[in-house]
N, C-alpha and C positions, 0 to 999 in steps of 0.2 A: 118187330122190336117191342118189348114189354116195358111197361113204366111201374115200376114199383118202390113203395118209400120205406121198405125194409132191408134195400142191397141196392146200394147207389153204386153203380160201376162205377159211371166214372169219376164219382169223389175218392174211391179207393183209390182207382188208377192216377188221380192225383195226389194224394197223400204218399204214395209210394214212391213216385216220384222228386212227389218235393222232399221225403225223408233222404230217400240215394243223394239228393243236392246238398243237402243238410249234412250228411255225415261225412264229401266229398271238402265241402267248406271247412267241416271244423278238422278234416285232415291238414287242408295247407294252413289254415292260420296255425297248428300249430307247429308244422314246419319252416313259417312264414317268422315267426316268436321266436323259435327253438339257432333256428337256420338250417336246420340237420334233414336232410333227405331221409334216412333213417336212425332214427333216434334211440328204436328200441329191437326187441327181436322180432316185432307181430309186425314191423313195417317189412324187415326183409331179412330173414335167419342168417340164411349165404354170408352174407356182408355184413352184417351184423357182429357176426363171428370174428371174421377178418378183421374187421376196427376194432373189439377189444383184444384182439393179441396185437396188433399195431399199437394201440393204444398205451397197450402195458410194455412193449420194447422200448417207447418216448419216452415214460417214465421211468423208465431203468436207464437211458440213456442220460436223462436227467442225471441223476443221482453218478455215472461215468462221468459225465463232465462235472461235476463240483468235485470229485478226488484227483481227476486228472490238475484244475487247477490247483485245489491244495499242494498236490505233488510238485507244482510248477513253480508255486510262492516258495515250498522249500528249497528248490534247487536256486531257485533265484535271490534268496539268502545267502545259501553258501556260496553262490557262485560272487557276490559282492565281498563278500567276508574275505573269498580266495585274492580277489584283487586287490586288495589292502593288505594280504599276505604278502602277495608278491612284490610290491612297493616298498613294507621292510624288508623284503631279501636284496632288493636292490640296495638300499640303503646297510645291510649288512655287507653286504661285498662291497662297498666303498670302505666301510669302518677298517673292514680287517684287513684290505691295500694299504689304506692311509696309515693303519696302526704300524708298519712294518718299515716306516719310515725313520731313519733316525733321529732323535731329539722327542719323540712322541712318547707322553706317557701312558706305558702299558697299563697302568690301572685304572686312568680315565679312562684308555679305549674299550677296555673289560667292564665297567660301570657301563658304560654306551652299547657294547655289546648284550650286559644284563638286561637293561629298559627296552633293546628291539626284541632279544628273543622273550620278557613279559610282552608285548605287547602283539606277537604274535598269541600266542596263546591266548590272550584276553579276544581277539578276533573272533578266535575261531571258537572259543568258547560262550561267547555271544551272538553264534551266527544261528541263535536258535528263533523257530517259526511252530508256536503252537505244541512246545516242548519236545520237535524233533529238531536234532543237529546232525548235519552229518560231516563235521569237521570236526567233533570233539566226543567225548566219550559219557557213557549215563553217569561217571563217579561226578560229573560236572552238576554244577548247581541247575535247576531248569530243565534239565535235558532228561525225560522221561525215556525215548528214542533214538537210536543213532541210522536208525533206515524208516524208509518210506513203502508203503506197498499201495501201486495204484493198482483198484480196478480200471483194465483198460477197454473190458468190451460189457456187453449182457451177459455173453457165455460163462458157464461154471469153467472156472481155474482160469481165465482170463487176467491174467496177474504179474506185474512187472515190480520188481524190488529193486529199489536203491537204497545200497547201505553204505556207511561211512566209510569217509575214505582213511582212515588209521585201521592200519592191519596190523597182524601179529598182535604183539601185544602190549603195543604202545599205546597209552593213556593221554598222549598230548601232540599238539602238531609240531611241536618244536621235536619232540621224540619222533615220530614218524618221517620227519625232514634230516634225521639226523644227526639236531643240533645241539643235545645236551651237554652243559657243561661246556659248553667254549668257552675259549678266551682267544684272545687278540694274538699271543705269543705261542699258540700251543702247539707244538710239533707231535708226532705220532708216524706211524708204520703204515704202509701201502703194500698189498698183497696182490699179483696179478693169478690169474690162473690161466693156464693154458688145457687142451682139452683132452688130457690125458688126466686130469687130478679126479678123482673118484672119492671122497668122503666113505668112510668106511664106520660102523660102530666098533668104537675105544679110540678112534682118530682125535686130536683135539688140538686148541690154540692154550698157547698159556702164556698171560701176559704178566709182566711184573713189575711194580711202580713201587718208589720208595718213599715212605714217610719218616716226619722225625715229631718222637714222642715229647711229652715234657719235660725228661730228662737231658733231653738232647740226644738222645741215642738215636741213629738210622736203624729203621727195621724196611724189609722188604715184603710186599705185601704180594702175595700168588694167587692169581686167577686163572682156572683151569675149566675151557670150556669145550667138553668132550662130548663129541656126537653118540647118542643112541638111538636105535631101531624104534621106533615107535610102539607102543604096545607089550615091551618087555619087560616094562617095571613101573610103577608107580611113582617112583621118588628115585633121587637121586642112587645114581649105581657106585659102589666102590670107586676110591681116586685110583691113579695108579700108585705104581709100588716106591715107595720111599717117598710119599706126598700125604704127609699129615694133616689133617681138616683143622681146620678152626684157627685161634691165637696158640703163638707159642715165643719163644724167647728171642724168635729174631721178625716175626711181622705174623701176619695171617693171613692163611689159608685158606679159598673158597672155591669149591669144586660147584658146578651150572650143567644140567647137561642139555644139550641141547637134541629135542627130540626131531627123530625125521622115521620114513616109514621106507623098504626094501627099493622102491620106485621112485624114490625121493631125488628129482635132478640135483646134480652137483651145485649149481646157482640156486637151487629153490631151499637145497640145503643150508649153503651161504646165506642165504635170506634169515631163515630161522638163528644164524648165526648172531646175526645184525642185530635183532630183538634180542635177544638175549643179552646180548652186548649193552644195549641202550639202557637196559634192566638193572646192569649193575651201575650205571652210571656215565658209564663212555659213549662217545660219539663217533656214530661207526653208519660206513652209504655207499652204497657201490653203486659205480661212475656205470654211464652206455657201456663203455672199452670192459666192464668188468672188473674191474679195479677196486679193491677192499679196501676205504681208509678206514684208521681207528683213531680217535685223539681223543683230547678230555681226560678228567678223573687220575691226575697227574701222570700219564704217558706224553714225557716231554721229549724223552727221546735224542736228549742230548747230553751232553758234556763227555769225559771220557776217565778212564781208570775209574778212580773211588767217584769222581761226582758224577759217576751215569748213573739217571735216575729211573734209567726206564728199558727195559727188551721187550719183546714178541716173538713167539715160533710157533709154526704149524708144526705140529707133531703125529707120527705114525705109531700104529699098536706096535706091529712087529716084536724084536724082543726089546726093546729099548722101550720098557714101560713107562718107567721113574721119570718125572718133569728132568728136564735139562738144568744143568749147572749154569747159568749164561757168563758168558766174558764179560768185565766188564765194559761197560760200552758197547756192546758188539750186538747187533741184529741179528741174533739165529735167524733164520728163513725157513727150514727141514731138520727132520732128522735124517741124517744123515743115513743111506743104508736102508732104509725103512721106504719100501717101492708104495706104503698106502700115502704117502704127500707127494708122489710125485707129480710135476706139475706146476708145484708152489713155488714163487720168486717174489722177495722181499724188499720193500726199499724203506729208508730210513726218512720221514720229512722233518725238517727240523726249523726254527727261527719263522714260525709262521703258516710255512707252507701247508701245514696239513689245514689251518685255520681257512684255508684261502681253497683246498681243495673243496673241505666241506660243504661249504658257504654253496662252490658252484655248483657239486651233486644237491643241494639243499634247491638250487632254482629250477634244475632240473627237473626232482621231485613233484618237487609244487605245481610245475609246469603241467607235468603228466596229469596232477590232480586236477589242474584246472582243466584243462582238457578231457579228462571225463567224465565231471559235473558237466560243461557243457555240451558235449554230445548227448548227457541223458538229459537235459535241455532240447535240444532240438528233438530228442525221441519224444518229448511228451508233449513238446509244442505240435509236432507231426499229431497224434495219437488226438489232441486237442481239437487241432481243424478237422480231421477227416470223424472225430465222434458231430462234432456239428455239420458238420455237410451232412453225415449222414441223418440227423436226429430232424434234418428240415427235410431232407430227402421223404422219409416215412411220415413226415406231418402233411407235406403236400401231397403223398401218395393217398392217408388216409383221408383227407379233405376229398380228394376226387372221387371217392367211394360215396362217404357219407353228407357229405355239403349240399347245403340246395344250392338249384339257380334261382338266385332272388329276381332276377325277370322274368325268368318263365311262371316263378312261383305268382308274380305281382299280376301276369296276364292269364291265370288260370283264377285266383281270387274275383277279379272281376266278372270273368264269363260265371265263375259257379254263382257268384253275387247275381248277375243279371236272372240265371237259371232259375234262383232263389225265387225272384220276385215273379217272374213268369210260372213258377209252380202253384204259388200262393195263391194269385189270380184264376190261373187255371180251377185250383181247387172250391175257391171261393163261386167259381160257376156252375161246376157242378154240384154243391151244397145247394143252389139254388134251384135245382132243377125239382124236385119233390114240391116246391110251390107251384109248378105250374098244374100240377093235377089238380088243385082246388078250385081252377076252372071249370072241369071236367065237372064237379058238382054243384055247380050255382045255374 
């Protein structure tokens, strides 16, 4: 063995030592600080990796669950708004029983009738969350929105819409219920179809209501709502023949068409009807049974000879172009001859009845609406729990990866600590060791 004081082994071989303990140490404490088994990419690439794309799914999930709730506060607006809907329908179907009662004043019940169906609408035009409604329409104050789109997952197009429940092209929920223009007294027409009736383009309804001018003159006013093909004209097509547009010397004339497309169901057709109908003023809802009622917009539907005030006829192209001359009093139903209505049967309701049909297709309505705000309720309540199961799912997945154990960390600290101090000594003895040669020279 050589002693020399220019290459001290074993102070190397200690210093090298105590560095490995030293750099061993300030691994866990900052493990120990951090709590992260791997924290960056030089601790472990593999895994490393994995936690930040786990990482960036958490925060994307994040960001899924604050619109799912959004989503949720707005359904849960409308869905409150709906049941304050449905509470004045209740109370409108007492009114318009009670109205039909004798000694009842028809124009208080119509004034009481006007304040529920306002207060419907003020509902549903307040059922807004953050400038989305979906019981009323964007001409509404507030209402920037009438649908919802959650993201429901991380994935691209992961995308669930809820839109408002007024279709066609009703602007209000008393319009989409049905209910415009009631009254307490209002009779009107009921149309069933049976499944032979085919809507055909140049088919139409033409309703006739009589007004009386300043003069006192009756004039009779013509509504003519004729189905066309979809796609075949921009604007209103020719009336039929012997049917003048506009004012003239005995009421006015107003042609609607009503558009549908070659595939167009005979009730989806009917549907389009209905909007259109509500469009000019009338209150028009067809029942489960299928059952067309019309009222409102003076279709009273009653008295006889010179005081009827009111007819309805489903009418065919065939050659019987020209609107129908109506009896007085009398309920066309078809044209007669003409096989495009067949199908159609008419019935006259009068002294109320139609008021009282409405009302019940109006609960119905609502019912259904309430009914699928709250199943997209329960879709994004579902959609809600299972994004957090899952968003803890991948946080307890990713902890298992990158987490330390703080005890095994706590008894690794100490051994390297103890190692520490045993290197240091170590080292400190061999530094020593180059003193003892100056023995060798005295």
């Amino acid at each position: 063995m050589s002693f020399s004081i220019n290459t001290n082994v074993g102070a190397l071989a200690a210093l090298q030592s105590l560095n490995a303990t030293q750099e061993s140490l300030n691994n866990t404490q900052n493990v120990i600080s951090s709590g992260l088994l791997v924290g960056s990419a030089s601790d472990n690439p593999a895994v490393y990796s994995i936690s930040q794309t786990l990482q960036a799914n958490i925060s994307g999930l994040t960001a899924v669950q604050d619109n799912i709730s959004f989503a949720n506060s707005v359904l849960g607006v409308a869905a409150a708004a709906g049941s304050q809907i449905s509470s004045q329908l209740a109370t409108l179907q007492n009114t318009v029983t009670q109205a039909q009662q004798t000694g009842i004043s028809s124009s208080t019940m119509d004034t009481q009738i006007s304040n529920i169906l306002k207060n419907i609408d003020n509902f549903a035009n307040n059922a807004t969350f953050n400038g989305v409604n979906l019981l009323a329409s964007s001409s509404d104050a507030g209402v920037n929105f009438t649908y919802v789109n959650i993201q429901d997952s991380i994935n691209a197009g992961g995308q669930l819409q809820v839109k408002s429940q007024l279709t066609g092209s009703n602007t209000s929920m008393t319009g989409q219920l049905g209910l415009t223009n009631l009254t307490a007294s209002a009779g009107g027409a009921q149309f069933s179809f049976s499944s032979s009736y085919s809507p055909k383009a140049g088919d139409y309804l033409q309703i006739a209501t009589n007004s009386v001018n300043a003069s006192g003159t009756t004039l009779t006013n013509n509504y003519v709502f004729e189905f066309q093909t979809a796609g075949a004209t921009s604007g209103p097509v020719a009336a039929p023949s012997g049917f003048t547009l506009g004012a003239t010397s005995t009421g006015t004339n107003t042609l609607i068409n009503v558009m549908m497309s070659s595939t167009t169901s005979p009730m989806a057709a009917v549907g389009s009807l209905i909007s259109s109908l509500q469009q000019q003023g009338f209150a028009a809802s067809l029942s489960n049974s299928g059952a067309l009622t019309i009222t409102g917009n003076g279709l009273a539907m009653s008295g006889s000879g010179s005081s009827a005030i009111a007819e309805a006829a489903f009418q065919g192209i065939g050659t019987a172009t020209a609107p129908v001359a109506f009896a007085a009093g009398a309920l066309v139903t078809a044209d007669t001859g003409t096989a495009g209505e067949a199908g159609v049967t008419g019935t006259t309701l009068s002294g109320g009845q139609a008021a009282i049909t409405i009302v019940q297709s109006a609960v119905t309505t609502m019912n259904g609406i309430a009914a699928t705000i709250g199943a997209n309720q329960q879709e994004v309540t579902g959609m809600l729990n299972f994004t957090n199961s899952l968003s803890t799912s991948l946080t307890t997945g990713n902890g298992a990866l990158i987490d330390a154990n703080m005890a095994s960390e706590s008894a690794q600290l100490n051994a390297l600590q103890t190692k520490q101090q045993l290197a240091i000594r170590t080292l400190s003895i061999a530094n020593a060791q180059p003193q003892v040669l100056l023995n060798l020279f005295q």
